[in-house]
PDB file of N, H, CA, C and O in Angstrom:
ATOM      1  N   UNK A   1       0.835  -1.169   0.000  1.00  0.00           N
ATOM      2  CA  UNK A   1       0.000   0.000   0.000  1.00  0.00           C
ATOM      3  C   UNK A   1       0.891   1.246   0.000  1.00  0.00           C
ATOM      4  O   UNK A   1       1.765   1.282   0.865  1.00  0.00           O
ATOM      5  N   UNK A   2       0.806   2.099  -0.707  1.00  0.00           N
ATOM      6  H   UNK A   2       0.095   2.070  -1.410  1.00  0.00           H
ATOM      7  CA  UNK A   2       1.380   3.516  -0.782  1.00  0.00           C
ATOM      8  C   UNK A   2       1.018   4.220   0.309  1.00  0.00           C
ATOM      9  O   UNK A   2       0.018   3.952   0.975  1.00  0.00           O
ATOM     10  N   UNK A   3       1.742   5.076   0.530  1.00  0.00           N
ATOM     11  H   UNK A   3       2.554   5.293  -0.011  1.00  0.00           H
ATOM     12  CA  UNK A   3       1.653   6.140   1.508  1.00  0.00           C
ATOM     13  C   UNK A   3       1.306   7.519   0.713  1.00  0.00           C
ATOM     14  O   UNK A   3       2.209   7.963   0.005  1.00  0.00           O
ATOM     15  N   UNK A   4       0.467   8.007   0.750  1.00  0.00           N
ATOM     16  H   UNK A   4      -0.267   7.647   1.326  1.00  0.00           H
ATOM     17  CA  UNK A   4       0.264   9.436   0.240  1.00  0.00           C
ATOM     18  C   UNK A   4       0.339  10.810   1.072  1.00  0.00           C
ATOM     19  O   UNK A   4      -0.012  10.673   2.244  1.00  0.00           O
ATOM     20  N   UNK A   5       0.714  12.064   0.709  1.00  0.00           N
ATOM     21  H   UNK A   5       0.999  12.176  -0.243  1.00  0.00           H
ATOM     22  CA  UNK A   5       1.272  13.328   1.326  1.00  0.00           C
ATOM     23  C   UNK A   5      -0.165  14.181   0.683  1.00  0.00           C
ATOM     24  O   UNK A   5      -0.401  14.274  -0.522  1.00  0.00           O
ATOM     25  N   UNK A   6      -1.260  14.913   2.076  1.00  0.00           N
ATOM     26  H   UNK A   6      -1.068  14.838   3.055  1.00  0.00           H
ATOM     27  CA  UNK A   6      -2.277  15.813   1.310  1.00  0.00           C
ATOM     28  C   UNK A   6      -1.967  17.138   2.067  1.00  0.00           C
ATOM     29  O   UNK A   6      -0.905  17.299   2.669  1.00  0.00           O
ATOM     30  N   UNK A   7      -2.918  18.047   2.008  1.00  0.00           N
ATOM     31  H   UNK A   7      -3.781  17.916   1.520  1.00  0.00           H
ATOM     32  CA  UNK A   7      -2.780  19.036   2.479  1.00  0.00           C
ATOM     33  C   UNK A   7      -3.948  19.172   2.580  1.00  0.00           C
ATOM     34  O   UNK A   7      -4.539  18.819   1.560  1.00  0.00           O
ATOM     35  N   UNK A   8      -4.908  19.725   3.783  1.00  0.00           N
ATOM     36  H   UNK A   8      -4.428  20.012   4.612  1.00  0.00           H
ATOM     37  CA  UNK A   8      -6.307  20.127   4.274  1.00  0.00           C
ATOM     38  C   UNK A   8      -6.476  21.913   3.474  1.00  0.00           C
ATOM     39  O   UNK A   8      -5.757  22.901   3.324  1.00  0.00           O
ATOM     40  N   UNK A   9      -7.489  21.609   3.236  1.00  0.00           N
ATOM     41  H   UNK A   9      -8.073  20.807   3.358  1.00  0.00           H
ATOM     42  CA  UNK A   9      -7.807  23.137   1.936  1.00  0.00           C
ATOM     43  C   UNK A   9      -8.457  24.190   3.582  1.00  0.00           C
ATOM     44  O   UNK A   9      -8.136  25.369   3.730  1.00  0.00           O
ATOM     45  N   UNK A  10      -9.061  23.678   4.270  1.00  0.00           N
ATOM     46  H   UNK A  10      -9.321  22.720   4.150  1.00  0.00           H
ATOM     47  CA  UNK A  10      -9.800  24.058   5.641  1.00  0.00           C
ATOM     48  C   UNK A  10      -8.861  24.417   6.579  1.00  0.00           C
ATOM     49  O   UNK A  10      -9.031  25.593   6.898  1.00  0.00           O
ATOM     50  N   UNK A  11      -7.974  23.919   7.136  1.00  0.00           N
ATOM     51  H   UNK A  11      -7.836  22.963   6.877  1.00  0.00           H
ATOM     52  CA  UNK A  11      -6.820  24.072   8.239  1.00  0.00           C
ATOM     53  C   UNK A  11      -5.734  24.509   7.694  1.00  0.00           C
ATOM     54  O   UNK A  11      -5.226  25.459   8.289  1.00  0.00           O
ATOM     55  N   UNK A  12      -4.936  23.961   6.301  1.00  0.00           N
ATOM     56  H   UNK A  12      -5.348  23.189   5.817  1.00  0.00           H
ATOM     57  CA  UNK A  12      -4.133  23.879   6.119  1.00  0.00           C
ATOM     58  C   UNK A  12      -2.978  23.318   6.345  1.00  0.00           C
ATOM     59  O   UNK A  12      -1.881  23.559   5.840  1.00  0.00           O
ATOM     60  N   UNK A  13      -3.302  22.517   7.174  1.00  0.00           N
ATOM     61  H   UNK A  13      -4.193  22.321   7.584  1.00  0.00           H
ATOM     62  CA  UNK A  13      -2.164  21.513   7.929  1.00  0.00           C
ATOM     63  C   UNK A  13      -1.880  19.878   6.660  1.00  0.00           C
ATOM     64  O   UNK A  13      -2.655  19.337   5.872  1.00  0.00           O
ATOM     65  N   UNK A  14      -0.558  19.611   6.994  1.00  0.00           N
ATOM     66  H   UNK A  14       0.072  20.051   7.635  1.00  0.00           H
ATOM     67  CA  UNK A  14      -0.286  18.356   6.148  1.00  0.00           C
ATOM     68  C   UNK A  14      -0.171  17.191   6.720  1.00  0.00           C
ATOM     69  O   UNK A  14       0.447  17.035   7.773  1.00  0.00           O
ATOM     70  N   UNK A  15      -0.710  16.329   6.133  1.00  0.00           N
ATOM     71  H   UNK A  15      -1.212  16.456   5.278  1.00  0.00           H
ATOM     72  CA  UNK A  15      -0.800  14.938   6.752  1.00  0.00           C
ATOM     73  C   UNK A  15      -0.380  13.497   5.756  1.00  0.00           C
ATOM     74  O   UNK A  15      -0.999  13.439   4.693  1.00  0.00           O
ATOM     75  N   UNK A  16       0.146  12.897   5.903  1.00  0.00           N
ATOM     76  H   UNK A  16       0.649  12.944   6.766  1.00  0.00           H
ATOM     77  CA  UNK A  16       0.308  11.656   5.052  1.00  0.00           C
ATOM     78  C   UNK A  16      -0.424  10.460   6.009  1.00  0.00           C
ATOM     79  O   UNK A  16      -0.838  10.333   7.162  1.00  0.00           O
ATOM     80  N   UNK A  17      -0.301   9.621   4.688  1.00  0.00           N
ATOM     81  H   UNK A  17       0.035   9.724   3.751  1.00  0.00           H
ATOM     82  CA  UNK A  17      -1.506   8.497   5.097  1.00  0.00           C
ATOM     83  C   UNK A  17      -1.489   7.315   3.882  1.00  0.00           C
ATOM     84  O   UNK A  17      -1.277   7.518   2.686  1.00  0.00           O
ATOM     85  N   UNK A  18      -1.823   5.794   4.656  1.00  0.00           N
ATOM     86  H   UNK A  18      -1.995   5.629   5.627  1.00  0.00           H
ATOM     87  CA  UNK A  18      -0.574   4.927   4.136  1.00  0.00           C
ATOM     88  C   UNK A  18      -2.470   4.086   3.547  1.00  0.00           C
ATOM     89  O   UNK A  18      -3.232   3.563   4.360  1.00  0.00           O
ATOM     90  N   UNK A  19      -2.687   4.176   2.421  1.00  0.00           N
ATOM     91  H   UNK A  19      -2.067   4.601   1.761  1.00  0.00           H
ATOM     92  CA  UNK A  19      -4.293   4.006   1.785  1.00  0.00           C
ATOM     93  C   UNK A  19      -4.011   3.202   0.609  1.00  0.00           C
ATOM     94  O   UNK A  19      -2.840   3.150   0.234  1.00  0.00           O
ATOM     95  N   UNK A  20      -5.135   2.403  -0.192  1.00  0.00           N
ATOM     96  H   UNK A  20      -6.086   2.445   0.113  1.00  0.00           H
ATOM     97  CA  UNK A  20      -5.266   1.440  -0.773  1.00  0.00           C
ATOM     98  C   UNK A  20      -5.139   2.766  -1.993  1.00  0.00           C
ATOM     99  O   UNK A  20      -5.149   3.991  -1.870  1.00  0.00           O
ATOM    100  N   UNK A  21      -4.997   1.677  -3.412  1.00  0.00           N
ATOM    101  H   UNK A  21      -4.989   0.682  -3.512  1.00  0.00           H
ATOM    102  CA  UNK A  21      -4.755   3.080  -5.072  1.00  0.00           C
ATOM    103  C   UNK A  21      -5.926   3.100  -5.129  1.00  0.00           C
ATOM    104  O   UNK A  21      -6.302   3.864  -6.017  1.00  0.00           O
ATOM    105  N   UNK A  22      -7.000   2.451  -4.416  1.00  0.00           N
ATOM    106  H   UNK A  22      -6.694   1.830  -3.695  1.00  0.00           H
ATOM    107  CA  UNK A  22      -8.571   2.289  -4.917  1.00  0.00           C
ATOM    108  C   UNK A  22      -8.868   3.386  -4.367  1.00  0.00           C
ATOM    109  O   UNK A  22      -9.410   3.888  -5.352  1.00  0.00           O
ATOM    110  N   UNK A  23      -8.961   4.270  -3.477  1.00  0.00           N
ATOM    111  H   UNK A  23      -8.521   3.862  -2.677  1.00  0.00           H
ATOM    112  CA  UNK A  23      -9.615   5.619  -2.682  1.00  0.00           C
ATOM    113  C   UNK A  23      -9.739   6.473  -3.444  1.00  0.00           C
ATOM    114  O   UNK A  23      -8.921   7.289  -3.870  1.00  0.00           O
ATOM    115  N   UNK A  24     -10.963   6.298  -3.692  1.00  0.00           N
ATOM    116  H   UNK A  24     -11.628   5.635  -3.346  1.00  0.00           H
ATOM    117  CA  UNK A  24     -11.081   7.503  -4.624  1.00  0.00           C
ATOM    118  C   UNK A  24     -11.087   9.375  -3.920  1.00  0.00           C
ATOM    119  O   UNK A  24     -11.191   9.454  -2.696  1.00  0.00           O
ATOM    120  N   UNK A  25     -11.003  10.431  -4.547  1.00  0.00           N
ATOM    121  H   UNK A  25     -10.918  10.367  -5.542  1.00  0.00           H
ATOM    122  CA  UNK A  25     -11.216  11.296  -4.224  1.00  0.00           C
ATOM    123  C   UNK A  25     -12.619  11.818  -3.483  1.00  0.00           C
ATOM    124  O   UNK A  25     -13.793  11.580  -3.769  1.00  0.00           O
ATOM    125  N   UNK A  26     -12.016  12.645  -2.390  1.00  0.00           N
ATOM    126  H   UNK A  26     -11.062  12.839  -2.157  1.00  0.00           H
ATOM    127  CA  UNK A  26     -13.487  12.841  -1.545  1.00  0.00           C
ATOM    128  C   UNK A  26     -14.074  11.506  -0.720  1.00  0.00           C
ATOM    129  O   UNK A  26     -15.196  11.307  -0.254  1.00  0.00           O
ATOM    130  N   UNK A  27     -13.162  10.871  -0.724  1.00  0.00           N
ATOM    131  H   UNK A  27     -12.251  11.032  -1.103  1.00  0.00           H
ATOM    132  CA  UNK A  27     -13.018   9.426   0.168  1.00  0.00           C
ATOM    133  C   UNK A  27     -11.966   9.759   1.696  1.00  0.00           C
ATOM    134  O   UNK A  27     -11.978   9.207   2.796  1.00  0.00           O
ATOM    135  N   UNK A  28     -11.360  10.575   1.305  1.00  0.00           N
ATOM    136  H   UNK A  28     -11.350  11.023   0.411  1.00  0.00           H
ATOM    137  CA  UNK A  28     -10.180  11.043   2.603  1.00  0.00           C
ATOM    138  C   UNK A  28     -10.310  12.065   3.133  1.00  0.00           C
ATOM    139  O   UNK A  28     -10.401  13.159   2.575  1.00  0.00           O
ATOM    140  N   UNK A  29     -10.335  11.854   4.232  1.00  0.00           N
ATOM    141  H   UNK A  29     -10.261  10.966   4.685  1.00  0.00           H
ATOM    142  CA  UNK A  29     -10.810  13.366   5.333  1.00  0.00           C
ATOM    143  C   UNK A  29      -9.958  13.275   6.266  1.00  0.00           C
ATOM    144  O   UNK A  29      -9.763  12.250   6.919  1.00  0.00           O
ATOM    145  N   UNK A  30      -9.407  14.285   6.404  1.00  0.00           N
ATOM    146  H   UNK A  30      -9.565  15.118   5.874  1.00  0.00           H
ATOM    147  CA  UNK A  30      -8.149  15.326   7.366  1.00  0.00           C
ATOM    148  C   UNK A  30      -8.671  15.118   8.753  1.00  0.00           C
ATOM    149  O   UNK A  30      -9.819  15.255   9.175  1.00  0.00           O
ATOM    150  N   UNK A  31      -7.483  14.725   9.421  1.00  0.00           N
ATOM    151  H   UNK A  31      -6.550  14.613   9.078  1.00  0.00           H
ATOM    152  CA  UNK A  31      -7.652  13.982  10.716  1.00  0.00           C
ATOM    153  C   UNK A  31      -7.251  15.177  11.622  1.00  0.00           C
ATOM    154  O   UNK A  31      -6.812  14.973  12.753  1.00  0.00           O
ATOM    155  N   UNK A  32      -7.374  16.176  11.217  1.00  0.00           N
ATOM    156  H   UNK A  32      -7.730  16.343  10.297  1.00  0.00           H
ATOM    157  CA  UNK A  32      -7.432  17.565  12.434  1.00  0.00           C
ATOM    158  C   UNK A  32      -8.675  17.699  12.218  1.00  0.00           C
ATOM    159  O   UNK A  32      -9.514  17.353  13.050  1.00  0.00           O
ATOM    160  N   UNK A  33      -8.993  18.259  10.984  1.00  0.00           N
ATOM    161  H   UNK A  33      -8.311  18.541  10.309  1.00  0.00           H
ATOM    162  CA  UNK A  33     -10.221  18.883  11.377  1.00  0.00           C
ATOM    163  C   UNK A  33     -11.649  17.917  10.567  1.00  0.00           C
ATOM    164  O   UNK A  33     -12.783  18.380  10.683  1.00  0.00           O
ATOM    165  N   UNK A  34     -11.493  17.006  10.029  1.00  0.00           N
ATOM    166  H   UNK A  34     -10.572  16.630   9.935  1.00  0.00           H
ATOM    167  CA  UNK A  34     -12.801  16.522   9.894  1.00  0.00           C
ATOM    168  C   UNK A  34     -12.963  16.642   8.143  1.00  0.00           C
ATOM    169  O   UNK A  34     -13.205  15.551   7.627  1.00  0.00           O
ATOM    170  N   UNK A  35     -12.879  17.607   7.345  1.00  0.00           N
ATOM    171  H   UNK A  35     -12.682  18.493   7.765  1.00  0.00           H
ATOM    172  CA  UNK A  35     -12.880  17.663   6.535  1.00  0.00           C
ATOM    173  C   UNK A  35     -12.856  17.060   5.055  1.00  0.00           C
ATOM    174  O   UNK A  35     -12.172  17.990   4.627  1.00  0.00           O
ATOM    175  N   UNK A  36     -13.035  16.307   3.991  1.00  0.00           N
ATOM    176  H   UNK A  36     -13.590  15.551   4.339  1.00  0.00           H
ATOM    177  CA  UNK A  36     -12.762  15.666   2.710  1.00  0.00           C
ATOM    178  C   UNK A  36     -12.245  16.748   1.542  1.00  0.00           C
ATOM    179  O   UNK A  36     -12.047  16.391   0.380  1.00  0.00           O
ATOM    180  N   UNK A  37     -12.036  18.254   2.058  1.00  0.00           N
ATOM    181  H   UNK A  37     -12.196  18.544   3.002  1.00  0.00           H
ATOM    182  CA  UNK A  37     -11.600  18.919   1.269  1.00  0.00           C
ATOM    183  C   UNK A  37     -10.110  19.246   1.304  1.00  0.00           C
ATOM    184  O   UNK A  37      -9.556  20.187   1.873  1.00  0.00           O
ATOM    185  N   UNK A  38      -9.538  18.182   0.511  1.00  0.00           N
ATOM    186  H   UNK A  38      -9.988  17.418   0.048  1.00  0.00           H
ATOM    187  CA  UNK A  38      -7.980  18.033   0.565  1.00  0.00           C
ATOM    188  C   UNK A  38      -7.431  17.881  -0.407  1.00  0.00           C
ATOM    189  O   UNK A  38      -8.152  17.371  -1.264  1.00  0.00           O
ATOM    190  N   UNK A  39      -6.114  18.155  -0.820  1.00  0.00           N
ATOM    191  H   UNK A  39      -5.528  18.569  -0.123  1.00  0.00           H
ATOM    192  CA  UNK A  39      -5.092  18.013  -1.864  1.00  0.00           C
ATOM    193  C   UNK A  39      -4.294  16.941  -1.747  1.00  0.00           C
ATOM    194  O   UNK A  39      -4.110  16.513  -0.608  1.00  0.00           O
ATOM    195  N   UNK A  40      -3.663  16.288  -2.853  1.00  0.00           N
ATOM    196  H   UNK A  40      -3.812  16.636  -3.778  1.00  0.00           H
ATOM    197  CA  UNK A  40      -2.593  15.491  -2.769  1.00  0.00           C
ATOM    198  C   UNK A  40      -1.998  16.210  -3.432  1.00  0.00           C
ATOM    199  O   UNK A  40      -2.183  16.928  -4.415  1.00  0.00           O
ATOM    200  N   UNK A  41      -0.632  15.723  -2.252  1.00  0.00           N
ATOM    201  H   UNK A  41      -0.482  15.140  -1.453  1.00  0.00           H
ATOM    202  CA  UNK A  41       0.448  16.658  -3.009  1.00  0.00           C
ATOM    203  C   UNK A  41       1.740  15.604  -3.390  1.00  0.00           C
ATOM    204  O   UNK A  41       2.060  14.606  -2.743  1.00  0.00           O
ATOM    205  N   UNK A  42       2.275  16.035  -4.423  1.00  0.00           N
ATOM    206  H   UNK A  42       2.015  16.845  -4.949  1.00  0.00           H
ATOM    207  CA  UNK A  42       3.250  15.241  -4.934  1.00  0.00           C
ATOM    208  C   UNK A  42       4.504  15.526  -4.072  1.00  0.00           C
ATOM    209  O   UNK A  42       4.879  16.643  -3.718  1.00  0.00           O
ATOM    210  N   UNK A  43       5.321  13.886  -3.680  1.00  0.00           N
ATOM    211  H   UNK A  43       5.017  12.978  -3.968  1.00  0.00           H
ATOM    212  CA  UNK A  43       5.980  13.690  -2.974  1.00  0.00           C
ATOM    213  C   UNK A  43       7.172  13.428  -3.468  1.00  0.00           C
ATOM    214  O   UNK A  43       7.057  13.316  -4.688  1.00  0.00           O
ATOM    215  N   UNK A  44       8.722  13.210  -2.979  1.00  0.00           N
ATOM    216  H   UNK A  44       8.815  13.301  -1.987  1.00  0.00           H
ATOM    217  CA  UNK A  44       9.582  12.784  -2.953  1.00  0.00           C
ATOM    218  C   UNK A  44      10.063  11.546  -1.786  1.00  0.00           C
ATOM    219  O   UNK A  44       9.851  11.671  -0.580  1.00  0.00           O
ATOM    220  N   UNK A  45      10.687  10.450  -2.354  1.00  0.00           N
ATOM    221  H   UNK A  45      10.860  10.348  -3.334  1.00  0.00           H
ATOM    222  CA  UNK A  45      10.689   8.846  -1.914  1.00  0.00           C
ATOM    223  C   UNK A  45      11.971   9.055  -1.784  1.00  0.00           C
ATOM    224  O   UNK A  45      12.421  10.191  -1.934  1.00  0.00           O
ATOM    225  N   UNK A  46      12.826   7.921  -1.462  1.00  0.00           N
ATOM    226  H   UNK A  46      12.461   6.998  -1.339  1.00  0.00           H
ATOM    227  CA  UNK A  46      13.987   7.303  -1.067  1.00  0.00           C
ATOM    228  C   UNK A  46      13.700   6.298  -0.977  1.00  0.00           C
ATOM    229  O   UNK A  46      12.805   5.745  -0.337  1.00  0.00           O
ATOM    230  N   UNK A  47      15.039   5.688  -2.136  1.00  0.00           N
ATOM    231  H   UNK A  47      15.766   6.138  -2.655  1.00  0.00           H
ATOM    232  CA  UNK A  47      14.766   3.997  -1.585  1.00  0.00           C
ATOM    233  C   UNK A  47      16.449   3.644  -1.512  1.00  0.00           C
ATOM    234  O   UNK A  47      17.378   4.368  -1.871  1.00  0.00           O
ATOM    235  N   UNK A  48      16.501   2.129  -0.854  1.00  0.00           N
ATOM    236  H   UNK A  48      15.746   1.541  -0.563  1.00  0.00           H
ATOM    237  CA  UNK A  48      17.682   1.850  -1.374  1.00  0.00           C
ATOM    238  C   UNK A  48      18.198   1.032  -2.547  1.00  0.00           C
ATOM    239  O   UNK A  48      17.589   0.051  -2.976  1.00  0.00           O
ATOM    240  N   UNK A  49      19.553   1.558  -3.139  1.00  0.00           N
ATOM    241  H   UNK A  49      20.047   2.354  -2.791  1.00  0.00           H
ATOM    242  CA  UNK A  49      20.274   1.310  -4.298  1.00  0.00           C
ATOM    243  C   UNK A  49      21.230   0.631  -4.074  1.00  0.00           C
ATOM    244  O   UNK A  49      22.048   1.145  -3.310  1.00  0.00           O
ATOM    245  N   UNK A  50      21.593  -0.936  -4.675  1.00  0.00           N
ATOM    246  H   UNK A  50      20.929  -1.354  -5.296  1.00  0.00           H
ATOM    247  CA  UNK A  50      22.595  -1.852  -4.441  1.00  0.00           C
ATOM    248  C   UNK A  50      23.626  -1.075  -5.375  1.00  0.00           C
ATOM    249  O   UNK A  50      23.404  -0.356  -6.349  1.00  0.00           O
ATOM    250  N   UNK A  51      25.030  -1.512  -4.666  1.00  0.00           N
ATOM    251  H   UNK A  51      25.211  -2.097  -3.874  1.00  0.00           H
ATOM    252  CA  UNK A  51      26.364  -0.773  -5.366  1.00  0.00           C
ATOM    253  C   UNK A  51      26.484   0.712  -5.693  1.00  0.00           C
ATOM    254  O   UNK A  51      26.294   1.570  -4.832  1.00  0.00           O
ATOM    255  N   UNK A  52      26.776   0.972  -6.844  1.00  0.00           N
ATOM    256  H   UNK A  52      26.930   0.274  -7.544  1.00  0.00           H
ATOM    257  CA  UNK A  52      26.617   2.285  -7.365  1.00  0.00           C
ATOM    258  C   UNK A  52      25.948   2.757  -8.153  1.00  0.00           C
ATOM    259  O   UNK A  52      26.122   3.883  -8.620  1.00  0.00           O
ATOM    260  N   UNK A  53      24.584   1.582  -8.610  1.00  0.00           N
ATOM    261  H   UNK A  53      24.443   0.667  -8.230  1.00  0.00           H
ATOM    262  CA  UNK A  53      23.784   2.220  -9.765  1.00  0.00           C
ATOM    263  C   UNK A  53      22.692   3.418  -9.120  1.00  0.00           C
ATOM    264  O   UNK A  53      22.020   3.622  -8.108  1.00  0.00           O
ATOM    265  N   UNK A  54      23.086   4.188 -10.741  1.00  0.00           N
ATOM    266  H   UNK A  54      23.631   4.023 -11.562  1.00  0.00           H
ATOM    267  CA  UNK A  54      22.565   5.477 -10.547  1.00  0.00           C
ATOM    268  C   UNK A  54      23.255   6.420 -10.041  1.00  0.00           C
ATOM    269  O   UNK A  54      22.802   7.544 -10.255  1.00  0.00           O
ATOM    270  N   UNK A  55      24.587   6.329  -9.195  1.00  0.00           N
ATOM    271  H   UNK A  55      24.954   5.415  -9.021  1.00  0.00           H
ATOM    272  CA  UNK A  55      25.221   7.603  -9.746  1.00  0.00           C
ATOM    273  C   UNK A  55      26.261   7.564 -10.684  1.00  0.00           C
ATOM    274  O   UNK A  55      26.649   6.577 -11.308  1.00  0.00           O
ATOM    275  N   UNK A  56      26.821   9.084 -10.753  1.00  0.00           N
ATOM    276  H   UNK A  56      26.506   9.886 -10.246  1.00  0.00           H
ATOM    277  CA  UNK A  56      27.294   9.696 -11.752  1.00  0.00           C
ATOM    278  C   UNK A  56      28.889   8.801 -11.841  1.00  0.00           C
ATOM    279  O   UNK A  56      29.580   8.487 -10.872  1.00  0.00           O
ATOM    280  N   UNK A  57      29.162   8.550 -13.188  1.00  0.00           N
ATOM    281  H   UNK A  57      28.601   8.805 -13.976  1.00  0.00           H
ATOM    282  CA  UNK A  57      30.568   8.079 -13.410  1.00  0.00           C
ATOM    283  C   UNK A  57      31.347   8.896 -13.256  1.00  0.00           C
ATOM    284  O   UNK A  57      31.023   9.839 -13.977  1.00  0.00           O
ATOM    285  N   UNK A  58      32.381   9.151 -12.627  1.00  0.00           N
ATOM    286  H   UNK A  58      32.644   8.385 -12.041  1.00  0.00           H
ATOM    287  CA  UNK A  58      33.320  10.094 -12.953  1.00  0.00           C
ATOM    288  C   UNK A  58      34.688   9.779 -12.661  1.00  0.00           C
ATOM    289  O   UNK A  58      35.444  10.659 -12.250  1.00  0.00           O
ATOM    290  N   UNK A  59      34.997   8.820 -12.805  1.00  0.00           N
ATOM    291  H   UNK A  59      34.383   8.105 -13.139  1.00  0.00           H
ATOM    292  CA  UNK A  59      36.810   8.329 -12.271  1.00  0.00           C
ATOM    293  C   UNK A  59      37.170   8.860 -10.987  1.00  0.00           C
ATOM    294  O   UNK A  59      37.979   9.786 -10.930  1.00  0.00           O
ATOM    295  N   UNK A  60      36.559   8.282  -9.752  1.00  0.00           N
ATOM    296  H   UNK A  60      35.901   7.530  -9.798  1.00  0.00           H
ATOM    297  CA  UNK A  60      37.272   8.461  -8.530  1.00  0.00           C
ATOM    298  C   UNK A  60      36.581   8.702  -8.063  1.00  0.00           C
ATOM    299  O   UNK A  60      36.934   8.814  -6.889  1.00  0.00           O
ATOM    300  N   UNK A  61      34.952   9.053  -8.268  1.00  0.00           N
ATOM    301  H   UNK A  61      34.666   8.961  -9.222  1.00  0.00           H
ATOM    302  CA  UNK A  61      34.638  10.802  -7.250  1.00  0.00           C
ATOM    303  C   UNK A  61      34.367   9.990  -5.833  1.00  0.00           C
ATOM    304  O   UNK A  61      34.515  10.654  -4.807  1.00  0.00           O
ATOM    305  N   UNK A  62      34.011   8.711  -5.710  1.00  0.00           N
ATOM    306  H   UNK A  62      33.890   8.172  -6.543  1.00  0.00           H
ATOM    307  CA  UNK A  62      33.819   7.933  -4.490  1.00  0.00           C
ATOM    308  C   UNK A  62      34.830   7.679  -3.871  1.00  0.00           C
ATOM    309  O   UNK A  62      34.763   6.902  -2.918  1.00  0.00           O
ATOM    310  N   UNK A  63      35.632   8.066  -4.120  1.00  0.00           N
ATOM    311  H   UNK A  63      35.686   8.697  -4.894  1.00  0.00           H
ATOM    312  CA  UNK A  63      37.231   7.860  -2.969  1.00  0.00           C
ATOM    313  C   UNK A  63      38.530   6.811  -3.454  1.00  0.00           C
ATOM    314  O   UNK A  63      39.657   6.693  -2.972  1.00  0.00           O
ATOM    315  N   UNK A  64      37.728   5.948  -4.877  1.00  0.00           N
ATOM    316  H   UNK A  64      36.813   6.043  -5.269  1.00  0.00           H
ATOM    317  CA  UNK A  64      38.663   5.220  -4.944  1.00  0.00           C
ATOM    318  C   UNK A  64      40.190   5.810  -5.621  1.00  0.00           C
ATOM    319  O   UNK A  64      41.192   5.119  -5.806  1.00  0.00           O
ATOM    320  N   UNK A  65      40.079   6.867  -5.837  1.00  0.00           N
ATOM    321  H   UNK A  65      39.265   7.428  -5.687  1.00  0.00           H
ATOM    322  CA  UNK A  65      41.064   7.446  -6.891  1.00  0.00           C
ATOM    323  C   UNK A  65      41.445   7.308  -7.663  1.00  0.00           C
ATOM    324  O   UNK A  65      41.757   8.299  -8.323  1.00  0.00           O
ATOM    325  N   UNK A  66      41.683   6.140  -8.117  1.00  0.00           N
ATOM    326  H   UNK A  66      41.429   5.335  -7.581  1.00  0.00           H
ATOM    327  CA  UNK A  66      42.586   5.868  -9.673  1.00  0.00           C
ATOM    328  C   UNK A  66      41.215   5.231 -11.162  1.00  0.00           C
ATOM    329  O   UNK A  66      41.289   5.206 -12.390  1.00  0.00           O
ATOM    330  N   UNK A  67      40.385   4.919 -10.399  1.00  0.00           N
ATOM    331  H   UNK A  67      40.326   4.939  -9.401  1.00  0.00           H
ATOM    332  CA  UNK A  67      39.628   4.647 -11.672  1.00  0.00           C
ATOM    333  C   UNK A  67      39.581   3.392 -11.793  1.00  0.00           C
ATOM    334  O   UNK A  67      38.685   2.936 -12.503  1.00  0.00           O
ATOM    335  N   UNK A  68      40.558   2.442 -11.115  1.00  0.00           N
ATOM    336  H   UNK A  68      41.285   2.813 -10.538  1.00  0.00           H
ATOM    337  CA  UNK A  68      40.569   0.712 -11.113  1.00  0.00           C
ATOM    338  C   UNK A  68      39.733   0.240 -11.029  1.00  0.00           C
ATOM    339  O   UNK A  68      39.674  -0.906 -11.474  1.00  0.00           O
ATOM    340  N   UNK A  69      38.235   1.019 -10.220  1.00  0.00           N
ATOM    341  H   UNK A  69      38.283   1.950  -9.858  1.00  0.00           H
ATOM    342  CA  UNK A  69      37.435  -0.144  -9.691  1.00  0.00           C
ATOM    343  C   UNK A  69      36.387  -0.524 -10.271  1.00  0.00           C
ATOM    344  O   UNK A  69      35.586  -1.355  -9.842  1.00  0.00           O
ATOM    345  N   UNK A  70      36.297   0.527 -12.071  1.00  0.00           N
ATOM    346  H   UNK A  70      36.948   1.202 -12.420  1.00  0.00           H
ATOM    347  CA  UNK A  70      35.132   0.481 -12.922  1.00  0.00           C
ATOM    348  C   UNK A  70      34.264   1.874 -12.222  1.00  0.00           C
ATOM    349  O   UNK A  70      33.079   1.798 -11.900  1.00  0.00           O
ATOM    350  N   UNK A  71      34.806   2.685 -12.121  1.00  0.00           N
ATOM    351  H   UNK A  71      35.769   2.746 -12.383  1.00  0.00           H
ATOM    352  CA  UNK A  71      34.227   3.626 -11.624  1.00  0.00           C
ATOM    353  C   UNK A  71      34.659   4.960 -13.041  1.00  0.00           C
ATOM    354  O   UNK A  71      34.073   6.036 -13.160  1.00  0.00           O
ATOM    355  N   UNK A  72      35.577   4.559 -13.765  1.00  0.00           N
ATOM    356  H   UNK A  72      36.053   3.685 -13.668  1.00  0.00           H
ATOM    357  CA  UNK A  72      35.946   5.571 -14.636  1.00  0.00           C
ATOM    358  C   UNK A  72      35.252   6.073 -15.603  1.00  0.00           C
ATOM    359  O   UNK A  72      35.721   6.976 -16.296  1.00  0.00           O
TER     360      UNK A  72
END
């Protein structure tokens, strides 16, 4: 199940909340004040990455220095 990030249109306060992809809109109401008049707001994740995929190649920049380790 995803976790989603809204914002209350009424309070203004932000809340995330861990909901099925089926919820439709006007299905979720803001746990300060009561409300179904809310935004989703687009989020930023972190996950983890085995080895080094996904960053940048650049010969060394991870400490190995010389470039030996397939890092070049």
């Amino acid at each position: 199940m995803p976790m989603y990030e809204y914002r209350c249109e009424r309070c203004t306060r932000s809340f995330t909340l861990l909901q099925s992809v089926r919820v439709q809109a006007g299905e979720t109401i803001c746990p300060h004040c009561g409300t179904n008049k809310i935004q989703r707001l687009f989020s930023t994740f972190s996950s983890k990455v085995e080895g080094n995929a996904g960053l940048p190649r650049t010969g060394g920049a991870h400490g190995c220095g010389s470039g030996g380790c397939g890092c070049a």
